[in-house]
C-alpha atoms as one frame of an Amber mdcrd trajectory, in Angstrom:
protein
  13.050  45.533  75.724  16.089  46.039  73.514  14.084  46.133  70.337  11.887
  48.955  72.005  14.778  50.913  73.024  16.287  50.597  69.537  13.066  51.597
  68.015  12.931  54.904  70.397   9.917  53.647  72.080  11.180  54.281  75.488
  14.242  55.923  76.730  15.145  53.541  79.362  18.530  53.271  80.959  20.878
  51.069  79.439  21.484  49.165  82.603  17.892  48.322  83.150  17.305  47.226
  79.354  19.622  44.756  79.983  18.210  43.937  83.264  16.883  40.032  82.204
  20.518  39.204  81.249  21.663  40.446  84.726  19.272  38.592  86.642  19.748
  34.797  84.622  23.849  35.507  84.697  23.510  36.673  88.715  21.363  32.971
  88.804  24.367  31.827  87.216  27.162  33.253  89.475  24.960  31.617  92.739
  25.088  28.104  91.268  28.694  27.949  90.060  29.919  29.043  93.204  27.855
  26.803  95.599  29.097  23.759  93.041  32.993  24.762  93.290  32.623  25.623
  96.961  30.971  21.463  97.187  34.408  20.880  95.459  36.588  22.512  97.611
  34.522  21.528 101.047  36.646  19.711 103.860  37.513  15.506 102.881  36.715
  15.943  99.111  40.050  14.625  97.224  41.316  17.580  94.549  43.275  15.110
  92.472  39.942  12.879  91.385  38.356  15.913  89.960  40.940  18.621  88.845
  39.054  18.523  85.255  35.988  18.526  86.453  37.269  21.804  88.745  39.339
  23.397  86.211  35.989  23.493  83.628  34.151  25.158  86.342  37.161  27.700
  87.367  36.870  28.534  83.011  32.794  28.660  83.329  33.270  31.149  86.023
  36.062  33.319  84.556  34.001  33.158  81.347  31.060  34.505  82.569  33.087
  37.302  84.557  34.415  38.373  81.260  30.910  38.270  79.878  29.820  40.577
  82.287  32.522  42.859  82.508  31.940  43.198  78.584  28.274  43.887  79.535
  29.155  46.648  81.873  31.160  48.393  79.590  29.030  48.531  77.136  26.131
  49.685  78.973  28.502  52.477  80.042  29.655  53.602  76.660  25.900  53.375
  75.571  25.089  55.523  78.903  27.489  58.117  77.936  29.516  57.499  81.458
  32.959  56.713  80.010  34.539  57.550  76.753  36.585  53.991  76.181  36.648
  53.223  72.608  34.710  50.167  71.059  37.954  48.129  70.615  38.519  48.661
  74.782  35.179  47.681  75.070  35.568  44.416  73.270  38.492  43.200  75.113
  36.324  40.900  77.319  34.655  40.137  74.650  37.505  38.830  72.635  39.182
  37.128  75.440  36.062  34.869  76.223  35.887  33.846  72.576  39.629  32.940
  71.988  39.349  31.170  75.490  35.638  29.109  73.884  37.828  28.248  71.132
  40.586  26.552  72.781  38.279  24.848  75.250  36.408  23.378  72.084  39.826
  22.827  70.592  40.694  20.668  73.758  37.575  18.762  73.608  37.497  17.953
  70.038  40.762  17.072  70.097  41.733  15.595  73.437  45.493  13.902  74.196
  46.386  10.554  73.358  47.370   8.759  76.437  49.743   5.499  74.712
């Protein structure tokens, strides 16, 4: 759909050319949230998986960045805010640094002597 749009094919709303995107990262959204709310259910100990939580707490805020990022864009494409590009990106940015420290962390993880 995005390769039509670009091509002026069809003149489709921004929003709904992205539409596939919003429906897999809504499928997502569901499924990390039903797995941290099995976390955080009554008699489950914290302490044994506080990594295990904390990865899913940066999978979530990750894909929250992704789509406010998405949003944005699809606004500034729509013509229904005048934020410049480097607002835009923001999001953007801030997931990437945060994929580079997590694969920093993993790569590298602490020495325990």
């Amino acid at each position: 759909m995005l390769v039509l749009k670009l091509d002026g094919k069809v003149t489709w709303n921004w929003f709904l050319i992205f539409l596939p995107m919003w429906i897999f990262d809504s499928i997502l959204l569901l499924m990390l949230g039903v797995k941290m709310a099995g976390r955080c259910r009554a008699g489950h100990d914290l302490r044994q998986g506080a990594p295990g939580l904390r990865r899913k707490v940066w999978y979530l805020m990750a894909l929250l960045l992704k789509l406010g990022f998405c949003v944005a864009l699809c606004a500034r494409l729509e013509h229904l805010t005048n934020l410049r590009l480097v607002y835009i990106c923001i999001p953007l940015w801030t997931m990437l640094t945060g994929a580079m420290v997590e694969l920093g962390v993993n790569i590298f993880p602490q020495r325990r002597d």
